[in-house]
Each structure stands twice: as C-alpha cells, then as structure tokens.
C-alpha positions in Angstrom: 163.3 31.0 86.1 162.3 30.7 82.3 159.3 32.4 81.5 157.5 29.6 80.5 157.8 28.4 83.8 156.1 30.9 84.9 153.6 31.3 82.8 152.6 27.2 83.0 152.7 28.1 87.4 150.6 31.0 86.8 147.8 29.5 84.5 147.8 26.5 87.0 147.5 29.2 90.1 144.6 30.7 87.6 143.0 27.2 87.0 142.9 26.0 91.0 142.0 29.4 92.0 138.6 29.0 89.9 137.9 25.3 91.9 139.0 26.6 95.2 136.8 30.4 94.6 133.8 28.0 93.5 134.1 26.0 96.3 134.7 28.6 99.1 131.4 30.2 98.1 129.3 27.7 98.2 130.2 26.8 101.7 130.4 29.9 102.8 127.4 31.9 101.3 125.5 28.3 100.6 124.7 26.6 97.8 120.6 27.4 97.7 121.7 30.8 96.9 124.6 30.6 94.4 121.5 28.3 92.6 119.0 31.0 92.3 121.6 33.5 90.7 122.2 33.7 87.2 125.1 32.3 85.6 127.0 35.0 84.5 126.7 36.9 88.2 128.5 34.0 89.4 131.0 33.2 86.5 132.1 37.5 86.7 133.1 37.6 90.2 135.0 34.3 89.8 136.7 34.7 87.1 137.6 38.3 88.0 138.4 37.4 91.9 140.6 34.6 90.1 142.0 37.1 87.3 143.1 39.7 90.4 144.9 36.7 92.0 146.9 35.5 89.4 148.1 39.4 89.2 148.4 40.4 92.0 150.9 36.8 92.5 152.6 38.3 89.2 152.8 41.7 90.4 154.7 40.5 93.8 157.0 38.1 91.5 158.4 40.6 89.0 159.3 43.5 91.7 161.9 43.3 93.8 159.6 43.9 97.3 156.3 41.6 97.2 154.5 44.6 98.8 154.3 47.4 96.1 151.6 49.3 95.1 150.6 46.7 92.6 150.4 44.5 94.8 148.1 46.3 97.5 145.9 47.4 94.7 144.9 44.0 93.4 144.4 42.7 97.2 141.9 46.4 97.6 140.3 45.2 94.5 139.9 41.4 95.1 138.4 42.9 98.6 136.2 44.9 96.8 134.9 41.6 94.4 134.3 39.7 97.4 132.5 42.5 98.9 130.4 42.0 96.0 130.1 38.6 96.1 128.7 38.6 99.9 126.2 41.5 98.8 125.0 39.6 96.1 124.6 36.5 97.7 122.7 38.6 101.0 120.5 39.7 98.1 119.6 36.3 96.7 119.2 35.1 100.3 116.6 38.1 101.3 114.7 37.2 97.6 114.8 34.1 97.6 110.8 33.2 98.4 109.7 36.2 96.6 108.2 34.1 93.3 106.3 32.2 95.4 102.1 33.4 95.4 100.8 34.1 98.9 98.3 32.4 100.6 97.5 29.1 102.2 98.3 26.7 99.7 99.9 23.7 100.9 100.4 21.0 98.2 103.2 19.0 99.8 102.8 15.3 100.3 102.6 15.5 104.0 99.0 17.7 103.7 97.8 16.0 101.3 98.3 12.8 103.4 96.5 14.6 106.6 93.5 15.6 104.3 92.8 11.6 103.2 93.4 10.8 106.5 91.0 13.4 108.4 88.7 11.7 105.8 88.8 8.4 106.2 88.3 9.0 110.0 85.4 11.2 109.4 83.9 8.6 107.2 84.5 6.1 110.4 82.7 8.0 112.5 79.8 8.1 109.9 79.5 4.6 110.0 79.4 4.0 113.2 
C-alpha cells in the first residue's frame, strides 16, 4: 500500500477517534461533569487517548505480528489515560456542589411561588 495511503487512513482513524472519544465520555461519565472541568483537562486526555490509538494501529500495521510489544504498550498506556479520565471525572462528580454557600437559601421559582402564595392566603384569612 503507498504510504500516502496510509497516512490519509491514519489521520482519518486520528480524526473519528477524537468524535467517537468525545462522545463515549460524555455518555459514559455524563455530560454535567465533563462541563465543570476545564478545557484543557478534557482536550489532554483526548487528544492523547486518540494520539496512543492511531499508534498503537501503526505499530500493529508495520510489524509483521499485530501483537508486539509496541503494540501492548500503547494498549497499557491508553488504559492508563482512561484510568485517568474516570478519576478525573469521579473527581468533578464528588466536587461538583462544592461552590455553592451553605445554608437555607432557596431562590428557585418554585419557593418563591409558595411564599406569595402562603401570603395571599394569610391575607384571606385576615379579611375574613
């Protein structure tokens, strides 16, 4: 096969691997968390997950057995990034309500909706 062949399958392999990494860790670890990390925590195990599989692909294609020690040591290292990846996003999930203050203070909609109406019934009562 020409090399440029190769190379053009490689980059593609390196392109759809980014999409399909993305992807698989938002549904897997959820999307609320992969939001409350910073970008370049999620864009260095991505790109490096992807980097190890377009290698470890290349390291199976150019020797003659696909299982050489090439091979084996990208697949220990992209086990080791998504190791990293689940620790990280177990971290974000523990911390993820830490920024918010402690204490009783409700401002949603649906509170602020009971408290007008607890008045208004209060006020009823008054007038009767």
């Amino acid at each position: 096969m020409p090399p440029n062949i190769v190379r053009l399958a490689l980059t593609i392999e390196f392109l759809v691997a980014l999409v399909a990494i993305f992807e698989t860790w938002s549904m897997i670890g959820g999307q609320s968390h992969l939001d409350l990390m910073p970008w370049y925590a999620k864009f260095g195990f991505v790109f490096g997950l992807a980097l190890v599989t377009v290698m470890g692909t290349l390291s199976a294609m150019a020797h003659e057995r696909a299982w050489n020690a090439k091979t084996l040591a990208c697949l220990l290292l992209a086990l080791m990034i998504v190791g990293g990846m689940g620790a990280t996003t177990y971290y974000f999930h523990v911390h993820e309500n830490d920024d918010q203050a402690p204490g009783g203070d409700d401002d949603s909609i649906t509170s602020l909706y009971k408290r007008s109406w607890q008045a208004r019934d209060l006020s009823y009562q008054v007038e009767l």
